[in-house]
C-alpha positions as a Markdown table, in Angstrom:
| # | Residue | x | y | z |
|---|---|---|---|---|
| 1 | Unk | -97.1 | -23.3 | -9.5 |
| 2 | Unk | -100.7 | -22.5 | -9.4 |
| 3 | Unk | -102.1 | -21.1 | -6.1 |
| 4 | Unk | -100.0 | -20.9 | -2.6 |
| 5 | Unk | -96.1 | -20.2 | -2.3 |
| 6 | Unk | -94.8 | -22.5 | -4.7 |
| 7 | Unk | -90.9 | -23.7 | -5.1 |
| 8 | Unk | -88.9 | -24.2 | -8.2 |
| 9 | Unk | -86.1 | -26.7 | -6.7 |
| 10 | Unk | -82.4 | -26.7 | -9.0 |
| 11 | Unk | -80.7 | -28.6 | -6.2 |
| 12 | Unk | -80.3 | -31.3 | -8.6 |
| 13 | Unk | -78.6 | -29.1 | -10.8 |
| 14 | Unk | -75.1 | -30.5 | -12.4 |
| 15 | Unk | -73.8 | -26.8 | -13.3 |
| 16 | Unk | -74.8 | -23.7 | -11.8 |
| 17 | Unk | -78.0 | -21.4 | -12.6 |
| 18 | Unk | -79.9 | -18.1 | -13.6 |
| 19 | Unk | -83.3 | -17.7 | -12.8 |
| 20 | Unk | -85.1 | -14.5 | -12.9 |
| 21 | Unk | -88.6 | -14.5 | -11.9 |
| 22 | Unk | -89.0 | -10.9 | -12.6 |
| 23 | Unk | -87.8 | -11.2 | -16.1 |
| 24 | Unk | -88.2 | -15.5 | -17.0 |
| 25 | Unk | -85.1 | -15.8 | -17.9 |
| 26 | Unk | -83.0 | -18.8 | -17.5 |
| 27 | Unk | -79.6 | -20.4 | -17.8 |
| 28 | Unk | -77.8 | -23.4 | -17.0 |
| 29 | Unk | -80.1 | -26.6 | -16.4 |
| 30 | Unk | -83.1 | -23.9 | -16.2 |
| 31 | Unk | -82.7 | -23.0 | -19.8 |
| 32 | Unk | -85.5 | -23.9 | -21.3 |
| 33 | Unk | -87.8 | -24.1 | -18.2 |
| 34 | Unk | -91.0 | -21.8 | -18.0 |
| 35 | Unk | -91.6 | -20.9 | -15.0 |
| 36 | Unk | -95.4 | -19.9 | -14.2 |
| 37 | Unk | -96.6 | -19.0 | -10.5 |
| 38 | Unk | -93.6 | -19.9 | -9.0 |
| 39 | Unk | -92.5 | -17.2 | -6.0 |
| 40 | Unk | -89.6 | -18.9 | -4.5 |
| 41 | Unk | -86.2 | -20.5 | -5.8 |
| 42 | Unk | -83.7 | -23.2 | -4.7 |
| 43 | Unk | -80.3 | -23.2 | -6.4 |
| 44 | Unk | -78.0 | -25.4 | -7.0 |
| 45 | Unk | -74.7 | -26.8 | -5.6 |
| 46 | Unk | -72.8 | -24.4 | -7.9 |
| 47 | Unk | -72.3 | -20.5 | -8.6 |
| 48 | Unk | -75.7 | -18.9 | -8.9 |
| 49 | Unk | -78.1 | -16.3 | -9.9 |
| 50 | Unk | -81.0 | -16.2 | -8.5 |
| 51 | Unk | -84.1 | -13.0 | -8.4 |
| 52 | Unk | -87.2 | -12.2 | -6.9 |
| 53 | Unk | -89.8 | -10.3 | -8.5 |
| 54 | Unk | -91.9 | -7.8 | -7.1 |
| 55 | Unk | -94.0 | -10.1 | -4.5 |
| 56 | Unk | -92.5 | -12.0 | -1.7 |
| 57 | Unk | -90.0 | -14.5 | -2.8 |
| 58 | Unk | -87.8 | -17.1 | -0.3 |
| 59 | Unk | -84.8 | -17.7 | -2.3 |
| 60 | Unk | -82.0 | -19.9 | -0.9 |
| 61 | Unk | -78.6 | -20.2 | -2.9 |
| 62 | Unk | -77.6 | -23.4 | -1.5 |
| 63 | Unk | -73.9 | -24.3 | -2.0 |
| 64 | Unk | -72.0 | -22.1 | -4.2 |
| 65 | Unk | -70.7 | -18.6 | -4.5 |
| 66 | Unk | -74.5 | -16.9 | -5.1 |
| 67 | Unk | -75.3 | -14.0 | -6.2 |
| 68 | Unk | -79.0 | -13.3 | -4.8 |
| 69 | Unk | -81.6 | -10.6 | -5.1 |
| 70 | Unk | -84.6 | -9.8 | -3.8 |
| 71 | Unk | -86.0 | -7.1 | -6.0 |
| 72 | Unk | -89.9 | -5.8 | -4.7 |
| 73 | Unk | -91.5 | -7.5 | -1.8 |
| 74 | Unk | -90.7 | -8.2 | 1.7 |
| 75 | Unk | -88.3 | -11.5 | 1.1 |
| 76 | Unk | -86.2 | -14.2 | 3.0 |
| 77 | Unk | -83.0 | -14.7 | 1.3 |
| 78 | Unk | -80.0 | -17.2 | 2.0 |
| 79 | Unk | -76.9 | -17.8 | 0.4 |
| 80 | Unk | -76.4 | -20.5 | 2.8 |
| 81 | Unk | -72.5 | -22.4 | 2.1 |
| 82 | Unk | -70.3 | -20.2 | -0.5 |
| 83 | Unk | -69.1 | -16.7 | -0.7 |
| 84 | Unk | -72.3 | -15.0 | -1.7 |
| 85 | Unk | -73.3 | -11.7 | -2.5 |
| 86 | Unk | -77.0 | -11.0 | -1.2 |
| 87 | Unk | -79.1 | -7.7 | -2.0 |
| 88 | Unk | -82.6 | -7.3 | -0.6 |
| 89 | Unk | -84.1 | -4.5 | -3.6 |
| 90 | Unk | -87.6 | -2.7 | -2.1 |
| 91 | Unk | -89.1 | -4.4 | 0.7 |
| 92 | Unk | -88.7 | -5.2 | 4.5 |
| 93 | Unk | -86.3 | -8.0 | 3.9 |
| 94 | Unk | -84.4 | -11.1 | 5.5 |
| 95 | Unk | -81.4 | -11.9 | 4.5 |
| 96 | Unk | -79.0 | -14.9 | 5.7 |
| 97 | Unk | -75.5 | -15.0 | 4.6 |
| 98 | Unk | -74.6 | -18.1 | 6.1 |
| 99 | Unk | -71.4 | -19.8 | 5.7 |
| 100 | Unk | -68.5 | -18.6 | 3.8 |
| 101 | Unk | -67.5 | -14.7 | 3.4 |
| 102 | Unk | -70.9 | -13.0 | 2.4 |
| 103 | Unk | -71.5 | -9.0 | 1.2 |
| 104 | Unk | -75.1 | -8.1 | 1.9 |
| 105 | Unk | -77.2 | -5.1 | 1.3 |
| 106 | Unk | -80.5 | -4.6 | 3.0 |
| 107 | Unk | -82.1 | -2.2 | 0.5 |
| 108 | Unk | -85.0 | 0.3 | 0.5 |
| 109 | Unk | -86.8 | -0.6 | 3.6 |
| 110 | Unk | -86.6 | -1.8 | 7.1 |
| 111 | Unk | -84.8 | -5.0 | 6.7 |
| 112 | Unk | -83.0 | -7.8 | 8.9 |
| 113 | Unk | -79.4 | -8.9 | 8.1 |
| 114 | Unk | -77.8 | -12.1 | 9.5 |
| 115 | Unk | -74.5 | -11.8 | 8.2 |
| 116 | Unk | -73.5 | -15.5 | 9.3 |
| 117 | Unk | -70.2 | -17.3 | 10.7 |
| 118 | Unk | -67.3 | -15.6 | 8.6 |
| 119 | Unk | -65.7 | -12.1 | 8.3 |
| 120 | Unk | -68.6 | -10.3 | 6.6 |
| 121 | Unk | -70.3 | -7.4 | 5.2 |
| 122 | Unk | -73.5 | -6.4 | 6.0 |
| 123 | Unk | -74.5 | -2.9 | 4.8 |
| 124 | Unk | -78.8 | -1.6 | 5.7 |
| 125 | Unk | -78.9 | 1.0 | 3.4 |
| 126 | Unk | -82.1 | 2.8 | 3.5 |
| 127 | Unk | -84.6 | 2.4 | 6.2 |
| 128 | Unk | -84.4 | 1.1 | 10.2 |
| 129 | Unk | -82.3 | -2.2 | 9.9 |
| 130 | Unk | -81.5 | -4.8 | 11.8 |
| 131 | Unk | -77.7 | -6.0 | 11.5 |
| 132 | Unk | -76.2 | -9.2 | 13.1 |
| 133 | Unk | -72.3 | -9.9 | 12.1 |
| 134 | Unk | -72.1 | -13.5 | 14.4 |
| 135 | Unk | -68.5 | -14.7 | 14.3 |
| 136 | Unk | -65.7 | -13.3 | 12.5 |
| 137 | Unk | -64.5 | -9.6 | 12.1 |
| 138 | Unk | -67.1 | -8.0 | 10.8 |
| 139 | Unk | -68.2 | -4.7 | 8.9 |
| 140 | Unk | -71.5 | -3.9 | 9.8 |
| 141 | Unk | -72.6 | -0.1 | 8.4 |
| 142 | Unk | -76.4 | 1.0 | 8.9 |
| 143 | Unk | -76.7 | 3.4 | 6.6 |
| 144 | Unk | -80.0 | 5.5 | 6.8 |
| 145 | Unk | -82.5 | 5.3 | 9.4 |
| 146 | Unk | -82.3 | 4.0 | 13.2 |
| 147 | Unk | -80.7 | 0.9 | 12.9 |
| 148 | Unk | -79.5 | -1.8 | 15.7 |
| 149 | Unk | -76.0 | -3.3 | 14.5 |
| 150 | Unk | -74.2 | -6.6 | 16.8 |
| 151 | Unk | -71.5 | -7.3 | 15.8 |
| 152 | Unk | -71.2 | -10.6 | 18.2 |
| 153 | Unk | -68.0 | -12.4 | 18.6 |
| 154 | Unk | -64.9 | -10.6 | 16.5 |
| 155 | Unk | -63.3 | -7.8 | 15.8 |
| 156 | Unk | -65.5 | -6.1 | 14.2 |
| 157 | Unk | -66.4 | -2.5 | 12.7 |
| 158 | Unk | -70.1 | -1.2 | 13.2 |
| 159 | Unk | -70.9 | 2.1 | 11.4 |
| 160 | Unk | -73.9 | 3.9 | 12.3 |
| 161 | Unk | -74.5 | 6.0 | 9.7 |
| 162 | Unk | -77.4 | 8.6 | 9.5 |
| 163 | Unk | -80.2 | 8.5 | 12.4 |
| 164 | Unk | -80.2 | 7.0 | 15.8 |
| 165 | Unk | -78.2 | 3.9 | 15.9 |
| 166 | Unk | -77.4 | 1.8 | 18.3 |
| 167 | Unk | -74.5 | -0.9 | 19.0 |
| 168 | Unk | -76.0 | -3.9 | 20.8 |
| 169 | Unk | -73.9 | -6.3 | 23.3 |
| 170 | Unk | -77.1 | -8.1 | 24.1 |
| 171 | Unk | -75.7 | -11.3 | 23.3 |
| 172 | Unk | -72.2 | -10.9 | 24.9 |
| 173 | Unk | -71.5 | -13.8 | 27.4 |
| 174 | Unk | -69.3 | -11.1 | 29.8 |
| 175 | Unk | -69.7 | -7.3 | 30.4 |
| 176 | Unk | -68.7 | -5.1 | 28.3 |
| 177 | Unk | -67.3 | -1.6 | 28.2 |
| 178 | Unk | -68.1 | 1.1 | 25.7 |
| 179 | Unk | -67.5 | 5.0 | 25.9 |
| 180 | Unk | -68.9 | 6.6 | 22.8 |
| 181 | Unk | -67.0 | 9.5 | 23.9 |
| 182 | Unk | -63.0 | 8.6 | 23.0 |
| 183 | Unk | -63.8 | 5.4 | 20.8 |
| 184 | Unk | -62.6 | 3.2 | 24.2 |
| 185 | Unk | -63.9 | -0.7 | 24.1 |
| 186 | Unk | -63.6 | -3.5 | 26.0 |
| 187 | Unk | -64.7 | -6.7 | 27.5 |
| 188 | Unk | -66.8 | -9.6 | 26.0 |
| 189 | Unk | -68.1 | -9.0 | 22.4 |
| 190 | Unk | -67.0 | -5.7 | 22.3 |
| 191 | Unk | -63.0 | -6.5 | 22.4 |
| 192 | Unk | -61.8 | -5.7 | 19.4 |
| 193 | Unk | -64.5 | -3.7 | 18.2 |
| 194 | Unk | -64.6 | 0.2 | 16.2 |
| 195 | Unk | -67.5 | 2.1 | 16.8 |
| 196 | Unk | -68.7 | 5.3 | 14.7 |
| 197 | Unk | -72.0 | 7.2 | 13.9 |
| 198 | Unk | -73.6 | 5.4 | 17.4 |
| 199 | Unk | -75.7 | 7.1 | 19.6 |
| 200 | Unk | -77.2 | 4.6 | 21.5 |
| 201 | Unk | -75.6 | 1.8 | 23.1 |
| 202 | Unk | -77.2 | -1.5 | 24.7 |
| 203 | Unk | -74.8 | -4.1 | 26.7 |
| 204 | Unk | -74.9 | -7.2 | 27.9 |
| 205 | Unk | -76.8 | -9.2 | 30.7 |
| 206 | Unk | -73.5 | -8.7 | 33.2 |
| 207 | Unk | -71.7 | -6.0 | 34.7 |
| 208 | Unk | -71.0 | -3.2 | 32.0 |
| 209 | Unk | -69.3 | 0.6 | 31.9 |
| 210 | Unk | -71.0 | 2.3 | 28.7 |
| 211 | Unk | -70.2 | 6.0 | 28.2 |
| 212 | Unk | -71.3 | 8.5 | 26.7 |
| 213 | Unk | -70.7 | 11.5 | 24.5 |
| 214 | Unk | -71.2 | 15.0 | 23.8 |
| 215 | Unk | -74.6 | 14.3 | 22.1 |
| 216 | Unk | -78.1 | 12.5 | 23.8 |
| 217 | Unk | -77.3 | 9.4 | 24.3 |
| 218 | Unk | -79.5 | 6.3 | 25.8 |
| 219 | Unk | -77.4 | 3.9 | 27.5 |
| 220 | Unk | -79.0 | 0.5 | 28.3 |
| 221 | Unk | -77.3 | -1.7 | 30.7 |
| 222 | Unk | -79.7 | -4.7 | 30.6 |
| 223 | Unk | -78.5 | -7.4 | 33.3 |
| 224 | Unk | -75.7 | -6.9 | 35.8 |
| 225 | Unk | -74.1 | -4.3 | 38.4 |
| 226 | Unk | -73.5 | -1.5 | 35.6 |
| 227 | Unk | -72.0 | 2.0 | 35.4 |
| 228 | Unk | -73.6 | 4.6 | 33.2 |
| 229 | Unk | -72.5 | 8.2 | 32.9 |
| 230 | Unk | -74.1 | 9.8 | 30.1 |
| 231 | Unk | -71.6 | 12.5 | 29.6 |
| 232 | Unk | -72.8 | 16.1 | 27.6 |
| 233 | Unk | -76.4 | 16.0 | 26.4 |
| 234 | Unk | -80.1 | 15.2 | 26.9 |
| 235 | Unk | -79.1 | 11.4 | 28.1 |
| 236 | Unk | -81.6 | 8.3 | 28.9 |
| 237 | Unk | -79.9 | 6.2 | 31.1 |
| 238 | Unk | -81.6 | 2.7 | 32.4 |
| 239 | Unk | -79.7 | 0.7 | 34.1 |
| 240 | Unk | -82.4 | -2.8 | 34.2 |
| 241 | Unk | -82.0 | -5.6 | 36.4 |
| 242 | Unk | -78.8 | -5.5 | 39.1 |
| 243 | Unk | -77.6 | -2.6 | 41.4 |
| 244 | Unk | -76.6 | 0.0 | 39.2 |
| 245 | Unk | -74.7 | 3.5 | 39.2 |
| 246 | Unk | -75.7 | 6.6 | 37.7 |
| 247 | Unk | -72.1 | 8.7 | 37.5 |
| 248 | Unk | -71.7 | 12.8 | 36.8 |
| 249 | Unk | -68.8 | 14.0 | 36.7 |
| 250 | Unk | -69.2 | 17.6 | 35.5 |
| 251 | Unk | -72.5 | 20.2 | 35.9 |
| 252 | Unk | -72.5 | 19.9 | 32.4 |
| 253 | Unk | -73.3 | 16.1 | 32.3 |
| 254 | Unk | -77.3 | 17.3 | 32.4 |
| 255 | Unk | -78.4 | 21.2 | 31.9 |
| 256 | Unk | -80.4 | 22.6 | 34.8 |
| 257 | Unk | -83.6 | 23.1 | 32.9 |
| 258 | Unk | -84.6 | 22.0 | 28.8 |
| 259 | Unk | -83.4 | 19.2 | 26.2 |
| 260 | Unk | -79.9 | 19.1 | 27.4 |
| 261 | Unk | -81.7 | 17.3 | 31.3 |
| 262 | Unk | -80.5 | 13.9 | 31.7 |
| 263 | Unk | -83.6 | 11.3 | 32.3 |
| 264 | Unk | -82.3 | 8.2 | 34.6 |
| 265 | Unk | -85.4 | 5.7 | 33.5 |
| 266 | Unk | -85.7 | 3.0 | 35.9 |
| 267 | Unk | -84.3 | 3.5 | 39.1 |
| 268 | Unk | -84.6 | 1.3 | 41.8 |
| 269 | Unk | -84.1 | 0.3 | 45.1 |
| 270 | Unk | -80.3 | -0.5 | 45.4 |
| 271 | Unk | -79.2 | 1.7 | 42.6 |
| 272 | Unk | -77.1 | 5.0 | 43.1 |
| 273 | Unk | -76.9 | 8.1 | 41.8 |
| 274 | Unk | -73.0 | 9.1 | 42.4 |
| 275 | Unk | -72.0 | 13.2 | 42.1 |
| 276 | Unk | -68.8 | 12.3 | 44.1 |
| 277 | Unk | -66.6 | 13.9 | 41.3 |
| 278 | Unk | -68.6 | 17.0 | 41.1 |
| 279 | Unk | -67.3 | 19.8 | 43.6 |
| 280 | Unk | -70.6 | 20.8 | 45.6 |
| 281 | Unk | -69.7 | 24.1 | 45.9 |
| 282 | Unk | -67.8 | 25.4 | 42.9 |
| 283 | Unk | -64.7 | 26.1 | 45.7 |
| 284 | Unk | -61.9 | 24.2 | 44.2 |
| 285 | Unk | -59.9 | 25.8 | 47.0 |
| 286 | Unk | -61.7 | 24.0 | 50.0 |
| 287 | Unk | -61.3 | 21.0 | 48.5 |
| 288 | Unk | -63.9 | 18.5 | 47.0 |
| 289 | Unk | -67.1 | 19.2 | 49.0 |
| 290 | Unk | -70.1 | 16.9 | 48.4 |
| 291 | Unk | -73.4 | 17.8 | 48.4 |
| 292 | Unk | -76.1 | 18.7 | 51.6 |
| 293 | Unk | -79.2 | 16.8 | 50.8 |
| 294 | Unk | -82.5 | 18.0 | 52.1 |
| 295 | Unk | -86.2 | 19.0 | 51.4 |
| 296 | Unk | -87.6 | 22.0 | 50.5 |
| 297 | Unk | -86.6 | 25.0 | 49.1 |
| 298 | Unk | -83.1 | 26.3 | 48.6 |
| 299 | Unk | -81.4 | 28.4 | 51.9 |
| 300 | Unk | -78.7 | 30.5 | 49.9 |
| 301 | Unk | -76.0 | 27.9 | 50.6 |
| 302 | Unk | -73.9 | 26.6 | 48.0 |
| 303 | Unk | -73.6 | 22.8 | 47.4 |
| 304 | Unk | -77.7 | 21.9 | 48.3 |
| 305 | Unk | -78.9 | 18.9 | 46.7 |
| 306 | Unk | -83.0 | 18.6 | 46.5 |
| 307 | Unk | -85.4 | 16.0 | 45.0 |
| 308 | Unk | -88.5 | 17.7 | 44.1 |
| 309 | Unk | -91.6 | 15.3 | 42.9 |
| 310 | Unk | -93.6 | 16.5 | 39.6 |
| 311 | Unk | -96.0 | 13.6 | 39.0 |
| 312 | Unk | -94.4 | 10.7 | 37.9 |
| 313 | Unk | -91.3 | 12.3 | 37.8 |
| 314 | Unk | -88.8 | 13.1 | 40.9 |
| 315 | Unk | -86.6 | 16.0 | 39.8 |
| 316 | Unk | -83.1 | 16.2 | 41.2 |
| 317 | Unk | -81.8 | 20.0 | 41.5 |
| 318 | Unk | -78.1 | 20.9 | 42.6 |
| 319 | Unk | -77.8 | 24.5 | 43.2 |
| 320 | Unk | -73.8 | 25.3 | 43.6 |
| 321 | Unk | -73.3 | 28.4 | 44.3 |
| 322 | Unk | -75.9 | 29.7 | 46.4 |
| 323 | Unk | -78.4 | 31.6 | 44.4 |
| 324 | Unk | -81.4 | 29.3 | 45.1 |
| 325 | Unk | -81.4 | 28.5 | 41.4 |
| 326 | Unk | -80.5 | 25.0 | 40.0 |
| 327 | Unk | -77.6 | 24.7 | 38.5 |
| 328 | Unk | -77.7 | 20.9 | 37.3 |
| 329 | Unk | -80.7 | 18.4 | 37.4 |
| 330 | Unk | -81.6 | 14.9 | 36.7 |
| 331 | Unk | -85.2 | 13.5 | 35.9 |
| 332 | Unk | -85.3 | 10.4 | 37.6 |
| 333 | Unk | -88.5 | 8.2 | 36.3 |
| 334 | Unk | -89.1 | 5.7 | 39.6 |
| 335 | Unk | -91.7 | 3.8 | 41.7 |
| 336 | Unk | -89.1 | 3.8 | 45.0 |
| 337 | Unk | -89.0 | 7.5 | 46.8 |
| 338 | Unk | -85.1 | 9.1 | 46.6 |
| 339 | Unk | -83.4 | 9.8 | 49.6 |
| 340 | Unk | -79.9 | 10.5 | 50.9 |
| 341 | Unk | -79.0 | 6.9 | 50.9 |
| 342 | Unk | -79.8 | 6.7 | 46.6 |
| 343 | Unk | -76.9 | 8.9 | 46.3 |
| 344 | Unk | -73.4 | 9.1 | 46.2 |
| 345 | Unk | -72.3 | 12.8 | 47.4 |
């Protein structure tokens, strides 16, 4: 091949091959071929098998049921048409499946997995992958690291894994709705869908509900009117573009003080912040009372809601029972100054 990224081409090929440019060996119409400088492989029209060495290799399986592998170096491999069984090795690596029903494994690093149109596998392994299922029902399953797994159109099943992993509807083409905390899905790419190991979920560019759990979540509504409520734990709720709501339901949707504070991340002018379903004053006998919004400091009256600025934060403190100590509070991170009309009380 001499110097450059050179190609040995088998797409002439009247059987199937082996090539291993790791090893040299070869089979099929590449038996007999030496292959010197070459870094990247086309196979034939037939069953395959095709590796990498330790550099970067682009390897594409053509037609065929392929069986493909990376080994070292960051690599683009395709199985293209054909059943094909992918496996990226060491390396931050591409990997295509294609047509046909494709198994792929991302390997040892941070590596990007486009399982392709049928009912595929696309497993990350080790590392902070990247895993798109397209069409078809789907198994997508991080592994390690903080990965990002869409499953797209289908029914499919997206496994976290270890780490911080989120479940992305950024594609959808309707809202969607996700709540982490009873396994509940709905709505545009997510119909159909099993969720496990996620913490973070991202949807779609119209109107979605995400929920979530007992754990910090970050819920990312993108586009659209949507409706976040973070549920237990240190949340990070941001709502983007569209009028959005903020919901708590319980004083323990975001602790008073600490990790377990709720951050809302980009309010803005039209959003809300709703505490409706929270009982102001702890009375369950009077009734649902809302909050009193005002400035200052707390008066010894139960069910005061205050906003208190602390640099670029505005701090939202709910004090219940009348002790002049917060007893639930929000970080809201904004440009637009809260007042009464933000919230929903």
């Amino acid at each position: 091949g001499g110097d450059g990224s050179d190609f040995a081409n088998y797409q002439g090929s009247a059987v199937g091959v082996t090539v291993d440019l790791l090893t040299g060996a070869a089979v099929g119409d590449a038996e007999g071929d030496t292959l010197i400088s070459i870094e990247n492989l086309y196979g034939s029209s037939f069953d395959d098998k095709l590796t990498g060495d330790n550099g970067r290799n682009i390897i594409g399986g053509e037609l065929g049921y392929d069986f493909i592998s990376g080994n070292g170096g960051d690599d683009a491999l395709s199985g293209e048409a054909g059943n094909d069984n992918l496996s990226g090795g060491d390396g931050a690596d591409r990997l295509v499946g294609g047509t046909g029903v494709d198994l792929i494994f991302g390997g040892n690093d941070n590596d990007s997995i486009d399982a392709g149109s049928e009912n595929d596998q696309g497993y990350g392994q080790a590392g902070n992958d990247s895993i798109y299922g397209g069409a078809g029902g789907d198994q997508l399953d991080g592994g390690d690291g903080n990965d990002t797994l869409e499953g797209a159109a289908g029914s499919d099943t997206i496994i976290g894994g270890l780490g911080i992993d989120t479940a992305s509807y950024a594609g959808s083409a309707a809202g969607v709705s996700v709540n982490l905390a009873t396994g509940a899905v709905s709505g545009g790419d997510a119909a159909g869908d099993t969720l496990s190991g996620i913490e973070q979920v991202l949807g779609s560019g119209f109107a979605d509900t995400l929920t979530g759990d007992a754990d910090a979540n970050t819920l990312w509504g993108l586009g659209g009117d949507d409706v976040l409520a973070g549920g237990g734990g240190g949340d990070a709720l941001k709502g983007g573009a569209g009028n959005d709501r903020f919901v708590y339901t319980a004083l323990s949707d975001s602790a008073a003080s600490g990790l377990g504070k709720d951050a809302i991340r980009d309010f803005s002018a039209g959003d809300r912040i709703d505490l409706s379903a929270i009982d102001a004053d702890g009375n369950p006998g009077n009734g649902d009372t809302g909050f009193t919004f005002g400035t200052g400091d707390f008066t010894r009256h139960a069910g005061e809601l205050r906003v208190v600025t602390a640099g670029a934060i505005q701090v939202v403190y709910a004090d219940v029972n009348g002790d002049k100590a917060p007893d639930f509070a929000i970080n809201v991170i904004s440009d637009h100054t809260l007042t009464a009309a933000d919230f929903v009380l």
